[in-house]
C-alpha positions in Angstrom: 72.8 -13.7 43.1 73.1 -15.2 46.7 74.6 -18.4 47.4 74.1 -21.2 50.0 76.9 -21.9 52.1 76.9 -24.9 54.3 77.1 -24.7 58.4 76.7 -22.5 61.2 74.6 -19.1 60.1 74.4 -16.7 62.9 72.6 -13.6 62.2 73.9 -10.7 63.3 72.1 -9.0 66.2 71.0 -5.4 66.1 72.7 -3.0 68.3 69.9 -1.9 71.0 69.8 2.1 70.2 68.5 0.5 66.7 66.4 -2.0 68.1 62.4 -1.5 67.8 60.2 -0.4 70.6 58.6 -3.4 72.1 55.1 -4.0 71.3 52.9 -3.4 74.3 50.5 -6.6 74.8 47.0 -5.6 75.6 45.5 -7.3 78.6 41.8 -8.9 79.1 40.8 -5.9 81.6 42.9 -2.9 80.0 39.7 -2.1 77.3 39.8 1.5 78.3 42.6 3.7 76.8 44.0 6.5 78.6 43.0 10.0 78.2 46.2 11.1 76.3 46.6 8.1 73.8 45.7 9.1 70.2 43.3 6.6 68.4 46.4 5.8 66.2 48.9 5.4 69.1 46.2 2.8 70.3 45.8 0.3 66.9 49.6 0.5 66.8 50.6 -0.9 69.9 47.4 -3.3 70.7 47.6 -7.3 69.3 44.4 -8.5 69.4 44.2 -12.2 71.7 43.3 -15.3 69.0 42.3 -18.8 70.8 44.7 -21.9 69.9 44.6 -23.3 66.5 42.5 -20.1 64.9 43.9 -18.2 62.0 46.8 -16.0 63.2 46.9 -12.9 62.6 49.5 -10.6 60.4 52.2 -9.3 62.2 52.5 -6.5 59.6 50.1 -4.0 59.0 48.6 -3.5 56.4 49.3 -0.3 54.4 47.6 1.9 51.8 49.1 1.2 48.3 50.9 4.3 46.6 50.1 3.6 43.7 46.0 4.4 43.8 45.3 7.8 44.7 43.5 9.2 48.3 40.3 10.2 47.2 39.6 13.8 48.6 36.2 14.2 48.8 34.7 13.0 52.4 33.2 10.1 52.7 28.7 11.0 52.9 26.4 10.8 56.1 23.0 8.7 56.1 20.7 11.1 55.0 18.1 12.0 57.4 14.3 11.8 57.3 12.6 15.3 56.6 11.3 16.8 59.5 7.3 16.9 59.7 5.8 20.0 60.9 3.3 19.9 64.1 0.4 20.0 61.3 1.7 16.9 59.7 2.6 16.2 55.9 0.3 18.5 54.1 1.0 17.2 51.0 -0.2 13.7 52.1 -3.0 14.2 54.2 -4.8 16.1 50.6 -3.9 13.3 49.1 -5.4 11.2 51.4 -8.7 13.2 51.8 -8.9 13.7 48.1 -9.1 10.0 47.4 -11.1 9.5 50.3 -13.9 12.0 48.9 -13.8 9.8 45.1 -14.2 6.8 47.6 -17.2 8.0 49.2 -18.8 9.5 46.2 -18.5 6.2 44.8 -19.7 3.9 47.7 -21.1 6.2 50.6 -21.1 3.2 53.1 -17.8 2.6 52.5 -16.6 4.2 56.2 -20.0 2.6 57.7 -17.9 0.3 60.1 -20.3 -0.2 62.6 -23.3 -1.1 59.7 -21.1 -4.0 58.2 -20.0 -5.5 61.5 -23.5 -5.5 62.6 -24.8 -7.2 59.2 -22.0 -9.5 59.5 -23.3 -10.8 62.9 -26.9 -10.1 62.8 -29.3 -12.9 62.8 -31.5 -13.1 59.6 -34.1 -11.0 59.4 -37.7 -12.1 59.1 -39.9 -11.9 55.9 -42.0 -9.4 57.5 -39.5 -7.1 59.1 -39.2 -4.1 56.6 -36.0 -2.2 55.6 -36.8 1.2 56.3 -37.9 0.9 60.4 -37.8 3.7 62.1 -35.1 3.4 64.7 -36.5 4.5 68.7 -34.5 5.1 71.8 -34.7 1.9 73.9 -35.0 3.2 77.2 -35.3 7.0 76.4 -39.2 6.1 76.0 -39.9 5.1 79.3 -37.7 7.8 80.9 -39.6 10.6 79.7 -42.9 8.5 80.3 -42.1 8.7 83.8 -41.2 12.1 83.9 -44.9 12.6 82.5 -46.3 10.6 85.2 -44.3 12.6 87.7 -45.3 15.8 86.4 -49.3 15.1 86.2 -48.9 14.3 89.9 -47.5 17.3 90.6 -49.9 19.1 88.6 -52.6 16.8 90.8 -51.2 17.9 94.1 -51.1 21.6 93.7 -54.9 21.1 92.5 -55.5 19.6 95.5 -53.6 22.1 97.6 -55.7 25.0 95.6 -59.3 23.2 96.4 -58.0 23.4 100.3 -57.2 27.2 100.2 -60.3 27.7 98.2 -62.3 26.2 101.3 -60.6 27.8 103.9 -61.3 31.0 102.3 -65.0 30.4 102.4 -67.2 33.4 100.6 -64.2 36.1 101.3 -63.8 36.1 97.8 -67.2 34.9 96.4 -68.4 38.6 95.0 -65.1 38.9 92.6 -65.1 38.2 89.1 -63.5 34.4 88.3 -61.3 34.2 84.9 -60.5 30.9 83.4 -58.1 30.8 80.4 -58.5 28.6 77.7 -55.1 26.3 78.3 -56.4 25.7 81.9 -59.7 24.4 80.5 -57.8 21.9 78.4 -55.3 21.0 81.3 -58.2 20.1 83.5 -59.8 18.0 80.7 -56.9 16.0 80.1 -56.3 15.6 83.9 -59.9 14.2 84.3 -59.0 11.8 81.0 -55.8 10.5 82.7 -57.5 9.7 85.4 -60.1 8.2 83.8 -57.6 5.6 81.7 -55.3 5.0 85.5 -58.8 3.6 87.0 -59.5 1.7 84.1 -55.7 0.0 84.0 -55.8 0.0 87.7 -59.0 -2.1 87.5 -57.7 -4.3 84.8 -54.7 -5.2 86.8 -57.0 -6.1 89.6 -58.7 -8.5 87.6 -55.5 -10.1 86.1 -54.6 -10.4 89.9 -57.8 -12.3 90.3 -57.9 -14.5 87.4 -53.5 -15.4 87.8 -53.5 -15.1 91.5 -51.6 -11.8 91.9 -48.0 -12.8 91.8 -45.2 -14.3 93.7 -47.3 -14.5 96.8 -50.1 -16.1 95.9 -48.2 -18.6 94.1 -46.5 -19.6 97.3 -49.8 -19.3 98.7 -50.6 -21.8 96.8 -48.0 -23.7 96.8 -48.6 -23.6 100.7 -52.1 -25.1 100.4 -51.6 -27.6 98.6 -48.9 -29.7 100.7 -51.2 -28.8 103.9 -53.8 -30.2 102.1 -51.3 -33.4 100.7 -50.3 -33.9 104.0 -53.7 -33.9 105.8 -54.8 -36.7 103.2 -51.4 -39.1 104.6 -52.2 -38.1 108.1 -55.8 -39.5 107.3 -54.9 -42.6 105.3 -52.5 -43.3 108.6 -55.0 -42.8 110.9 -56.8 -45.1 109.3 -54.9 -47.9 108.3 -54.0 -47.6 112.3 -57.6 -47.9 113.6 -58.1 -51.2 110.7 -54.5 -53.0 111.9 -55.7 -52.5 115.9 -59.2 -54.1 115.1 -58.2 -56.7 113.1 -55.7 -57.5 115.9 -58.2 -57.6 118.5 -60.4 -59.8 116.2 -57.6 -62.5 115.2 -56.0 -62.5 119.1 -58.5 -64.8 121.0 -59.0 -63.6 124.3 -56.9 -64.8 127.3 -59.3 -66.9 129.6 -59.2 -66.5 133.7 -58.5 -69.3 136.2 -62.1 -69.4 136.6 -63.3 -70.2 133.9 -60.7 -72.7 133.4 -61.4 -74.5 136.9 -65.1 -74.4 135.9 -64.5 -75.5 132.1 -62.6 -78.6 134.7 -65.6 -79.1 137.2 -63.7 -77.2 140.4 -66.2 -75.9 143.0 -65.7 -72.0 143.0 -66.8 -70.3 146.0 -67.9 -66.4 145.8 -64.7 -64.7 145.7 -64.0 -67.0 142.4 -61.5 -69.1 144.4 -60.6 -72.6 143.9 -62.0 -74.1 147.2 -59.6 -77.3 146.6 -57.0 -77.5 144.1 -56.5 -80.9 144.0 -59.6 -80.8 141.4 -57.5 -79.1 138.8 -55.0 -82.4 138.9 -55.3 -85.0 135.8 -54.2 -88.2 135.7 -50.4 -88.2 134.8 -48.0 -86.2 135.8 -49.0 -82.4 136.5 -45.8 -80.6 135.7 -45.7 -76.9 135.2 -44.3 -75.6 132.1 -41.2 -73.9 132.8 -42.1 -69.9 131.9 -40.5 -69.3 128.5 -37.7 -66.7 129.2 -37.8 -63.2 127.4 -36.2 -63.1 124.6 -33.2 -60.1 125.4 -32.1 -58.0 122.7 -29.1 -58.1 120.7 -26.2 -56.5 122.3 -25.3 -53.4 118.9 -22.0 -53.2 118.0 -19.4 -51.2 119.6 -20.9 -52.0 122.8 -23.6 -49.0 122.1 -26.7 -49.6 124.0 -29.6 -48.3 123.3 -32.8 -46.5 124.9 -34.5 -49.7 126.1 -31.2 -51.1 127.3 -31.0 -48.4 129.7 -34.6 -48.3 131.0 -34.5 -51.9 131.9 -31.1 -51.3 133.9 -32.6 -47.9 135.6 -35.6 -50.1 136.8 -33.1 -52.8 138.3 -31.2 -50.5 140.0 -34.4 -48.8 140.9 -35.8 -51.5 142.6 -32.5 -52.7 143.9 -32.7 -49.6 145.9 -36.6 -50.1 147.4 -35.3 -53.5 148.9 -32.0 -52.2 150.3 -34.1 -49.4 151.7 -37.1 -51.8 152.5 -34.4 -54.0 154.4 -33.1 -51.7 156.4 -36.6 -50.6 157.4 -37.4 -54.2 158.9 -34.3 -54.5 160.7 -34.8 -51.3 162.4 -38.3 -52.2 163.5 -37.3 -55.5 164.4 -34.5 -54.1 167.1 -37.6 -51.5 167.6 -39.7 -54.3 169.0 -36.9 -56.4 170.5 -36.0 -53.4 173.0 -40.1 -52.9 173.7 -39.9 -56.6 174.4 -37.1 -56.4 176.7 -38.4 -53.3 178.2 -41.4 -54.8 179.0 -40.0 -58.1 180.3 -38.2 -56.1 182.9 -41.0 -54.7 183.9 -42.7 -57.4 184.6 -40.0 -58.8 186.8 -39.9 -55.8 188.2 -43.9 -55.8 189.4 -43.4 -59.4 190.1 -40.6 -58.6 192.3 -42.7 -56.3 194.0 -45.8 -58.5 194.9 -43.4 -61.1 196.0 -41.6 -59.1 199.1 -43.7 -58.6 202.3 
């Protein structure tokens, strides 16, 4: 039995030749091991790196017990799926097709995908529609119809081609015997009945031509005659709302009277030439002042100092006529320094002759 003793206990240290190997820390980086260290070797001398405050981990490790036996046996590998041949699982797949046979022999349309999905999303049928319709190609039909047609015009063009040979040959062969067979008896007759059904259709289509008014261009057509024919009415109606505004202008606006007639309408003597002979006849008694003329009334200047057409005709005929009077201007002074140099020519030459008679 041990016993406590009071003071200073020093443990007694343990020489170094029976000291422990140190325990080699394992690093953050060093997760590789090297190529001689033994799995073994490795979980001895690695620690494993906790964070602060987490559960520490136990410096010892831990060991088997003795006293429960090793088992001997192996511990057993995941069993692995059994391989599948490159025919698949023959077992399954007669499975599978016998109870796809009782399926079928029970319901036939049971596999009839395409049947359901269209009943599913077909629109309902109508009360006439029957169940059992027989079921046509949608555009084999008119393929092969064509083909027809392209083969009964061949058949048409080599008959053609024959009838030429035949009369370029003339009577070379008109003493041989001629042998029609039966099938190209009945190939002619049905040529002549096809041809015979083509002029009727072709007539019929010319009459539906007539009677609709044969298609996208004649509907423009008509189309086209009738505005021409809209529009020639409003150019009418124009016309003639025109011709009805200037009459009925020229009857309301009485007509302007001359000076003539107004001097006569005031007892003025008018000689020949319709003249006023004196004036002083047109005078009443008052004061006989002239009415100022009434200016024109100029147009409003547009904003953003645009003029407009009339704006610049009026200014093209001042600066027109600016320009006749500059030029008319300089015309007068030029004839008037004209005649002022005759005159002064002349004068001289009049002193001159005077000059002349006057000396002995």
């Amino acid at each position: 039995m041990s016993t406590l003793s009071y003071g200073l206990n020093i443990t007694k240290k343990v020489p170094l030749g029976q000291r422990p190997p140190p325990v080699k820390r394992k690093t953050i980086f060093d997760d590789d091991s090297g190529p001689d260290d033994g799995p073994e070797e490795e979980e001895e001398n690695t620690e494993s790196i906790s964070t602060i405050g987490g559960p520490q981990p136990s410096s010892t490790k831990s060991k088997p017990s003795l006293s429960k036996p090793m088992s001997s046996a192996p511990p057993k590998k995941p069993s692995k799926p059994p391989k599948i041949s490159q025919y698949g699982d023959l077992s399954t797949n007669h499975s599978t097709n016998k109870h796809s046979k009782t399926a079928q022999d029970i319901d036939p349309s049971i596999y009839d995908y395409d049947a359901i999905y269209d009943s599913l999303h077909a629109k309902p049928a109508s009360s006439t529609a029957t169940a059992d319709i027989e079921k046509k190609p949608k555009y084999m039909g008119e393929l092969l119809a064509a083909a027809e047609v392209r083969k009964r015009d061949q058949l048409r063009a080599k008959e053609k081609m024959l009838a030429k040979e035949r009369e370029l040959e003339g009577d070379e062969f008109a003493d041989k015997e001629k042998f029609v067979t039966g099938a190209y008896k009945r190939q002619q007759e049905e040529m002549r009945r096809l041809e015979e059904e083509e002029a009727i259709k072709e007539k019929e289509a010319e009459e539906r031509k007539r009677r609709e008014g044969g298609g996208m261009k004649a509907l423009y057509k008509n189309i086209l005659e009738r505005d021409e024919e809209k529009h020639k009415e409003v150019m009418k109606a124009v016309e003639e709302g025109r011709g009805k505004q200037v009459g009925e202008k020229k009857q309301d606006e009485p007509q302007e009277k001359s000076e003539a007639d107004l001097a006569k309408e005031r007892g003025a003597i008018i000689n020949e030439e319709g003249q006023v002979v004196d004036k002083r006849q047109l005078l009443s008694a008052g004061l006989n002042a002239a009415a100022a003329p009434k200016p024109k009334a100029q147009p409003a200047p547009r904003p953003g100092g645009s003029r407009g057409r009339g704006n610049r005709e009026i200014d093209r005929e001042r600066e027109t006529r600016l320009f006749e009077e500059q030029l008319l201007g300089k015309r007068s002074a030029s004839d008037d320094s004209d005649n002022e140099d005759e005159r002064a020519a002349k004068s001289r030459k009049l002193e001159d002759e005077l000059l002349g008679l006057g000396t002995p």
